[in-house]
N, C-alpha and C positions, 0 to 999 in steps of 0.2 A: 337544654343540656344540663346534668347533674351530674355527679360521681359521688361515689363510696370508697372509702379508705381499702387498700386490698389486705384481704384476710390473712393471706400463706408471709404476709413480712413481720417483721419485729415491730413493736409498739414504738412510731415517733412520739417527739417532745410533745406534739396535740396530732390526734385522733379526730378526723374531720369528714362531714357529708358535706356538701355544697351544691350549687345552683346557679344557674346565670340564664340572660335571659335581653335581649337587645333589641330595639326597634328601633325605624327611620323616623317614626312621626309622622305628623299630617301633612308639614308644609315642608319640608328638604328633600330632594330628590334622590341628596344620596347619605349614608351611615357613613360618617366621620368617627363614629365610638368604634374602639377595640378592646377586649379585654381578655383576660389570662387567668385562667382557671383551673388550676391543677396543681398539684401540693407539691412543694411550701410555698407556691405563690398563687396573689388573688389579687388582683390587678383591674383598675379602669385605667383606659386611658380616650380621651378625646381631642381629636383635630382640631385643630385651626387655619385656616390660609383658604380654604375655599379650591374650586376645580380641579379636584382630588386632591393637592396637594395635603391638606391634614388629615385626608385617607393613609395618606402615606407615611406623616408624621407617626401616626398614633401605634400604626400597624410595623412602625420600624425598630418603635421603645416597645410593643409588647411580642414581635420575634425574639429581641437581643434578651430581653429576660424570658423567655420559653429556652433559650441554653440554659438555665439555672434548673428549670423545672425536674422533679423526676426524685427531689434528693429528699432527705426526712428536713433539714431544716437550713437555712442560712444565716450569715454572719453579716453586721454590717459592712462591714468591708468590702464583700461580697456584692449586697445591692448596693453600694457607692461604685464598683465596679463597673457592675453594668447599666449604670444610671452614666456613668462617662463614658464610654464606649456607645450609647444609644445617643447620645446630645452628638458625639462625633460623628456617629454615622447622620443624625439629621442635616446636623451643617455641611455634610458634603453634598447634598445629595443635589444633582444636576438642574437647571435651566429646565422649566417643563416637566419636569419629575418629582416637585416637591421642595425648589428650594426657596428660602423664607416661611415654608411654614412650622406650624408650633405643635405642641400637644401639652395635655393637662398629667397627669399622673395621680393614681392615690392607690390606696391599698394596703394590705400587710400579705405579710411572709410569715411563715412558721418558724421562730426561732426558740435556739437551746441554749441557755443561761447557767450551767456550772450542773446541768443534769434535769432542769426544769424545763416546764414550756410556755415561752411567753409569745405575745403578738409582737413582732416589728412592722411598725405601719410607715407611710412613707408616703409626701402628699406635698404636690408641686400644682399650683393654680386653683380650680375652683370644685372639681371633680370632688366627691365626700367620702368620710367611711365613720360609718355610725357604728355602736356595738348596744345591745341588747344584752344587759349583763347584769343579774341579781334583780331582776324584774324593776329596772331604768333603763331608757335609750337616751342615751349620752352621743351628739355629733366630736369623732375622737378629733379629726380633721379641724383646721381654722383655712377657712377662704384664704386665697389671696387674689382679692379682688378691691377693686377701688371703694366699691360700697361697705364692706369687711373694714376697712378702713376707716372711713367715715362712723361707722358704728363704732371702732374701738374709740374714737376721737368723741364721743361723744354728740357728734353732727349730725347723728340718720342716728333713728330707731328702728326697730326691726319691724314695723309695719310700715314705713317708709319704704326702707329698703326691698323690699319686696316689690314694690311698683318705679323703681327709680329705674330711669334710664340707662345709667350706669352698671347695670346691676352684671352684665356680662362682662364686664372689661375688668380683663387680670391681670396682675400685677409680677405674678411668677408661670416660667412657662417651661417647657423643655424646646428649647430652637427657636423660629421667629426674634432671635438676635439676643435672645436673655442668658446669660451666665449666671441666675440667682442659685443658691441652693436649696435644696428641699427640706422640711424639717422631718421629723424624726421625731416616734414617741416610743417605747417601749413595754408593753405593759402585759403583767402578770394575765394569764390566760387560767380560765377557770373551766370547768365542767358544763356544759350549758349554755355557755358563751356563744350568742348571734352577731356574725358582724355582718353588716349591711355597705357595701364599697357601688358606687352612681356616678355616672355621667350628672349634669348639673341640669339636663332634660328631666329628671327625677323630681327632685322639690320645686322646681319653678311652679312645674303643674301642682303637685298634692302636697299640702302639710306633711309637719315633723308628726302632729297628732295622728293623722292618715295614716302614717308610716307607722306609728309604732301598733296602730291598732292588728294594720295584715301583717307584721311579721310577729306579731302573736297567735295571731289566729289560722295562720296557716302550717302545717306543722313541719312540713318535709321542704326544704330552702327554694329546689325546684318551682315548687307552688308559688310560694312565695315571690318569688322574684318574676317568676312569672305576672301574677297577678302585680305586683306594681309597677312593670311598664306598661302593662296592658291599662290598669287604670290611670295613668299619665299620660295616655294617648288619648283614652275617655276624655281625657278632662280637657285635652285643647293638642297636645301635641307640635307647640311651638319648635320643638330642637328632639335632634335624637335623643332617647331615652334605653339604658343600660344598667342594670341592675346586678350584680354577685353577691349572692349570699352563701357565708362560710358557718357552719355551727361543728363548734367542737364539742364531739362526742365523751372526749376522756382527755385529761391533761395528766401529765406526767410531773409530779410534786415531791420534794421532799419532806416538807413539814408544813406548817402552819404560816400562811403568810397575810399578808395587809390587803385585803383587795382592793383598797382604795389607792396604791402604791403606783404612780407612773413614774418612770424612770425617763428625762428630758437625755436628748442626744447627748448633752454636754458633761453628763457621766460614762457615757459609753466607753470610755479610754480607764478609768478605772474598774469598770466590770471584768474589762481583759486580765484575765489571771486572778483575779481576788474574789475575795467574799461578796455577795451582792449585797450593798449596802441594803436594810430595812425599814429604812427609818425615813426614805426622803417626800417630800411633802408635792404635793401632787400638783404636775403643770400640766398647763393646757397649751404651752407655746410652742414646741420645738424648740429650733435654736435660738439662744438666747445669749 
């Protein structure tokens, strides 16, 4: 599945081709990952709860944002929206039809900043979204998972973590009983710009290395995404595997800006109306 930006509209905030591309794996019977593919949004999302029920989850949070789909860009407000309106409908949802299960979310959306175009990403549980930006792959995402934790704590290294038990148990979820919030990055979109959004079937099997080699070397996202669930199945295919990949073709800019510039949610409320600050110094947390 791919698309191309259509030709006959007005140039949005980012110009985009993309790709996606999903597998069940070796060992699960059934595809718990969903994902949303179509501009301004670009979406994983992954099940939890088992016996369809996180078929149900995941397919419930990427309908409620397919209503957003279609527009050149959105607002946070917007996907804080349908991010509670999608937790409301999981927690209703009946005895036998899904209820107590969860899902992951991550992703970004196409947003528009005082006439620019930047990424709004969005990332609840263990799901990634990597970007591929000035010839670095930087994970924009931070886990939240129990081992994600013991790493920030200094208690697991990251070759540890990689084989720890734990390594699947998260910590933020959308339903299966959590009310956390998701965090929120913002960040200046450039020309060139690869963003990589995975189900967590994704790097279990293949390195960040692995990763950044095929989404260099393969040029059109299709391919791409292609090719890394397919070699993630190669490689063992423990858990469903889900890949979207976004490349923006042309960014909509005023001037000269900081590309090393992430803008944490906790500015978000001063962007509304004002000049975007230039000057803020780069997180990697969300909310803070």
């Amino acid at each position: 599945m791919s698309g191309r930006p259509d030709a006959g509209r007005p140039a949005p905030p980012v110009t985009v081709v993309w790709g996606a591309a999903t597998d069940v794996g070796r060992r699960r019977s059934l595809n718990e990952d969903a994902f949303l593919a179509m501009p301004p949004l670009f979406l994983v999302a992954d099940g939890m709860g088992g016996h369809h029920a996180g078929e149900i989850a995941s397919a419930t949070v990427i309908d409620e944002f397919a209503r957003l789909a279609g527009r050149d860009s959105l607002t946070i407000h917007e996907v804080q929206g349908a991010l509670r309106a999608a937790r409301d409908r999981i927690d209703a949802l009946p005895e036998g039809g899904g209820a107590g299960a969860g899902t992951t979310l991550a992703g970004v959306t196409i947003a528009d900043v005082e006439g620019e175009g930047y990424w709004l990403t969005v990332n609840l549980g263990d799901s990634r979204t990597y970007r591929l930006s000035d010839g670095v792959l930087e994970q924009v995402s931070v886990d939240h998972s129990v081992v994600q934790e013991l790493i920030d704590s200094g208690q697991l290294d990251a070759a540890s973590a990689a084989k720890d038990s734990r390594r699947n148990v998260i910590t933020r979820a959308i339903g299966a009983g959590s009310d956390s919030e998701p965090d929120f990055w913002l960040l200046p979109a450039e020309e060139g710009d690869r963003i990589l959004i995975c189900s967590d079937g994704l790097p279990t099997e293949i390195d960040e290395e692995r990763i950044d080699v095929i989404l260099r070397s393969e040029r059109h996202p299709q391919a791409a995404a292609e090719r890394l669930v397919r070699e993630a199945v190669e490689a063992g295919g423990r858990d469903n595997v889900t890949a979207v990949i976004v490349d923006a073709l042309a960014v909509r800019i005023r001037g000269i800006r900081d590309r090393s510039e992430t803008i944490p949610s906790t500015s978000f409320d001063e962007i509304e109306g004002e000049t975007l600050p230039r000057a803020q110094a780069r997180v990697r947390g969300g909310l803070q």
